[in-house]
C-alpha positions, 0 to 999 in steps of 0.5 A: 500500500502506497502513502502520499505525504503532505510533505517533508519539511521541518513542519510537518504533518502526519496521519495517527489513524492506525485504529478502524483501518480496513486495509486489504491484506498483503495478497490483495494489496498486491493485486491493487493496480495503480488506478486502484489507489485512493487519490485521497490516501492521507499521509504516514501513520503509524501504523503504516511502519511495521515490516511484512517481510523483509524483501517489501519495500517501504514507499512511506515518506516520511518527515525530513532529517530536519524535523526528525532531528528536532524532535529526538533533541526534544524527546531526549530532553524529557527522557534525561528529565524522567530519568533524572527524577529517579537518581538525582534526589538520591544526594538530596535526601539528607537536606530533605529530611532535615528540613521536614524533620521526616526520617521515616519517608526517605523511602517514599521520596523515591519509590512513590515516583517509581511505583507510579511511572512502572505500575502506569506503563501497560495503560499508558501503551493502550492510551496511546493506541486509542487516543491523539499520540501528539496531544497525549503526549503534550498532555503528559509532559504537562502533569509532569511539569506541574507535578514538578512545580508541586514538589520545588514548592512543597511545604511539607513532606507529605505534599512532596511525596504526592508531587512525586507520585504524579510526576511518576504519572506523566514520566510513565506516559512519557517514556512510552510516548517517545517511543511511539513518537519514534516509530511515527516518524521514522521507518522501521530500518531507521530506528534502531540508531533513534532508540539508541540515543533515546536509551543512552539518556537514561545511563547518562541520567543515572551518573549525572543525576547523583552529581546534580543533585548533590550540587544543586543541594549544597551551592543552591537548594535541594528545591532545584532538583524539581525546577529544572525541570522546567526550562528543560520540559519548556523546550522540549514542549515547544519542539514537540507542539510546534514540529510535530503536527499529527492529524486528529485520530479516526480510530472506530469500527471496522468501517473506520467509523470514528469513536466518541471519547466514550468508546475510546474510554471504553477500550482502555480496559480500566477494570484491568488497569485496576487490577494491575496497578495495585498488583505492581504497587504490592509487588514493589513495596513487599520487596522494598520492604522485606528484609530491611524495613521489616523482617519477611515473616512480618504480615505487611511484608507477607500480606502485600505479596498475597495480594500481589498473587492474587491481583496478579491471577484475577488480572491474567485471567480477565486479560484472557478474557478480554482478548485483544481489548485487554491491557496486554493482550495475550496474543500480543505477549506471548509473541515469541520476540515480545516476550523475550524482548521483555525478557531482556529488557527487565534483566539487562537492566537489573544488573546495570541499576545494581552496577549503578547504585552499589559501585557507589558504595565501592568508591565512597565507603571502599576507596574513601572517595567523596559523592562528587567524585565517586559519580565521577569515577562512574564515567567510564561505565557512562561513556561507554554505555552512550558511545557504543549505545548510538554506534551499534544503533547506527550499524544496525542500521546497516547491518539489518539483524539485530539478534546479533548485538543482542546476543553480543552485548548480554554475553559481553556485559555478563563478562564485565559484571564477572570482572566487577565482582573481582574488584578489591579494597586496593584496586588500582584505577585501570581495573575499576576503569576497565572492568566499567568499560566493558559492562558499559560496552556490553550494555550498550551494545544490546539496550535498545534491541528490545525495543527495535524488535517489537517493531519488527514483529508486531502489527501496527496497531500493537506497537503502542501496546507493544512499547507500553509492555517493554516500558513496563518491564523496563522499569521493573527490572531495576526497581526489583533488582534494587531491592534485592541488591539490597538485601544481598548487601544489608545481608552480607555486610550484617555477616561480616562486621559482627565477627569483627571483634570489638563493633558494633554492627547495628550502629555502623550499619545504620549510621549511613555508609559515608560515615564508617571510616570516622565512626570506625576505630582505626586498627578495625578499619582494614576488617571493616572495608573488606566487609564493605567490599565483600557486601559489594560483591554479593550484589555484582553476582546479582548483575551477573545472574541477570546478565547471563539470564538476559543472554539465554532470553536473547536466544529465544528472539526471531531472526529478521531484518530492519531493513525492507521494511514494509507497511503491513495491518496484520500478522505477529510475526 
């Protein structure tokens, strides 16, 4: 099927109907001869970018270099933003609970953001197949500014915590709406190299964030951690308004009669959502809580995972129910390349956040460096993630196959998470160095894998399904990752420092790691890195678990090609 563009300028307009569409199958499609072709056909949608084969040809025209250009400028901006509200209060907390006087929330600064934006991902991904892409989008960056405003402006603890958990609203539609933004305006041959910057704006946020945060904190305000928010959300909504121009959507019936907003709510399986949304929000407080706020055996620890167990049994069972009108539809799930797209997409970054946040703990407690420097010391993992995350998006271009990086990178990062864990109390600075390159490289090379192939495989009118299930996982796979991190480290610290003679534990352990080389008596200290040290391994075999699981799930993705993509309405691959 042919589409006639309105253009390729800087301005340009594209058509979001890929819901209502009676399109002819790829048989049909090619007996159609030229004067068989609507004159009146609209411009690209999107669902006109899915691959049939990879022998068809794309004859899509698509929005110029220009204009695509812009917009990745402007998507990045609001990735690095949501990216940075998960990692850039993690320096500010001590200012925070000190002015609120509030050391029982420190966990809830955190996870109220992350259990919105991860629990919302699904719901999001069907809002996005029925609702306008550009103004949802808009709309989303919206709540998202103005949660931002409420918690620079917070009077209170409390009111801090409900701006966090609205912001993690507009970061969940977010994520997944640039996604699909992408895949709007490009071909599917194209995207890997757009994905892969999009995806390196999180490694970067993730060390520039703690840096931020702890300047901001101690030159200006912890306050400015949420301001600037602002002018970054402002460019970025002018970019988005001005240079994309998407035409009112006609998502209907088979007949392409259009839907009412109520029929459109009606589609976006609420009763699902319901479900789920508390499931997730279970899930993550059981694990963020056990074993370190309370003791697994306790009933808020145990009662959270049953009802986690039993939302998640009624949501999968109404998901069957629902068919293709559920939040994820089965069929679109259990796709051989989506579920071990999910599959990476959730273990590979389990290992990479753990590297993250407990090498943190390596260079300020282990090496007795400051927070400044200790996130300098993490650029290495940070530069190498982002170089070889845009080089390998660029060559996939060329190369076509994208199982090969994944395969690569997963083994290649399983490799760096072995030479982390061999890190010691003397390292000198050309293994930390090193060992960081390699599991950058490796991450690098196989991140945005994941989010290439669900657009390989699925139908058009399943791509904001399909982003919205790989947002999910990717957000969940650190979240779980973290907590157990945790309690391998709390776990493995506890072990050791209570056979050190002569310590007490309980108060070193509770005091705050940056502490430790004051509060320690001097001949304890050598025994008392070493148990630092030892804490930190136990968490770097979480990251290689992970990444030989995400190896072994690579295994299962299908065999295709980016390139020769052409626009199709049906079939899973």
């Amino acid at each position: 099927m042919t589409a006639n563009s309105r253009g390729s300028t800087d301005n340009f307009e594209l058509q979001d109907t890929h819901h209502g569409l009676d399109r002819p199958d790829n048989a049909s499609a090619n007996r159609l001869d030229k004067t068989d072709t609507p004159k009146e056909l609209n411009a690209p949608s999107v669902d006109e970018l899915v691959p049939a084969d990879d022998s068809a040809e794309d004859t899509t025209e698509y929005p110029s270099a220009s204009a695509v250009a812009l917009l990745t400028i402007g998507l990045c901006l609001v990735s690095f933003t949501t990216a940075l509200d998960n990692t850039i209060i993690s320096t500010a907390i001590p200012k925070i609970t000190e002015e609120f006087r509030s050391p029982n929330d420190v966990g809830w600064y955190g996870s109220a953001y992350l259990l919105s934006q991860t629990a919302l991902q699904p719901t999001f991904g069907k809002v996005y197949s029925n609702f306008n892409i550009k103004w949802t989008y808009l709309i989303a960056l919206v709540v998202f500014e103005a949660a931002s405003v409420v918690c620079a402006a917070a009077p209170s603890s409390v009111v801090l915590i409900i701006g966090r958990a609205i912001a993690g609203i507009g970061g969940a539609a977010l994520y997944s709406g640039g996604l699909n933004i992408i895949a709007l305006v490009t071909p599917v041959s194209k995207r890997p190299l757009y994905y892969g910057i999009l995806t390196s704006m999180f490694g970067v946020a993730s060390v520039a964030g703690p840096l931020m945060g702890g300047a901001f904190t101690d030159r200006l305000s912890w306050r400015w951690c949420f301001w600037i928010n602002l002018p970054v959300g402002g460019v970025a909504f002018a970019v988005v308004l001005f240079v994309l121009r998407v035409s009112p959507r006609s998502s209907g019936s088979g007949s392409g009669a259009p839907l009412t907003v109520m029929q459109k709510l009606g589609r976006l399986d609420l009763p699902g959502a319901a479900l789920f949304i508390p499931a997730v929000v279970c899930l993550l407080l059981a694990l963020s809580w056990g074993g370190i706020s309370y003791p697994w055996s306790d009933g808020r620890v145990w009662g959270t995972l049953l009802c986690f167990a039993v939302m998640i049994l009624l949501f999968c069972g109404w998901q069957v129910w629902k068919g293709d009108e559920a939040t994820i539809p089965p069929r679109v799930i259990t796709q051989k390349t989506v579920l071990a797209s999910a599959l990476v997409i959730s273990l590979l970054p389990l290992g990479l956040y753990v590297h993250f946040y407990y090498l943190a703990f390596y260079f300020q407690v282990v090496q007795g460096v400051n927070a400044i420097n200790s996130g300098l010391r993490t650029i290495p993992y940070l530069v190498s993630l982002t170089t070889l995350s845009v080089i390998c998006g660029a060559t996939m271009n060329m190369v076509g196959y994208y199982t090969p990086f994944a395969w690569v990178g997963t083994a290649i990062f399983t490799a760096g998470a072995g030479t982390i864990a061999t890190l010691r109390v003397g390292s000198p600075s050309r293994e930390w160095i090193g060992y960081q390159v390699l599991a950058g490289s490796g991450a690098g090379i196989a991140l945005q894998v994941p989010f290439v192939a669900v657009q390989c495989v699925l139908a058009s009118q399943d791509i904001p399904t399909g982003n919205g299930i790989i947002g999910f996982f990717n957000s969940l796979g650190p979240s779980i990752g973290i907590s157990i991190g945790q309690n391998l480290y709390i776990t493995s610290l506890r072990d050791h420092l209570t056979n050190i003679a002569g310590l007490d534990a309980e108060t070193l352990i509770h005091s705050g790691a940056t502490l430790t080389r004051d509060l320690t008596p001097p001949e304890l200290l050598p025994q008392v890195l070493q148990a630092f040290n030892q804490a930190v391994r136990s968490t770097s075999f979480l990251a290689i678990a992970s990444g030989a699981a995400s190896f072994f799930a690579s295994l299962l993705l299908e065999w295709k090609s980016v390139k020769g993509a052409a626009p199709v309405a049906h079939g899973l691959g």
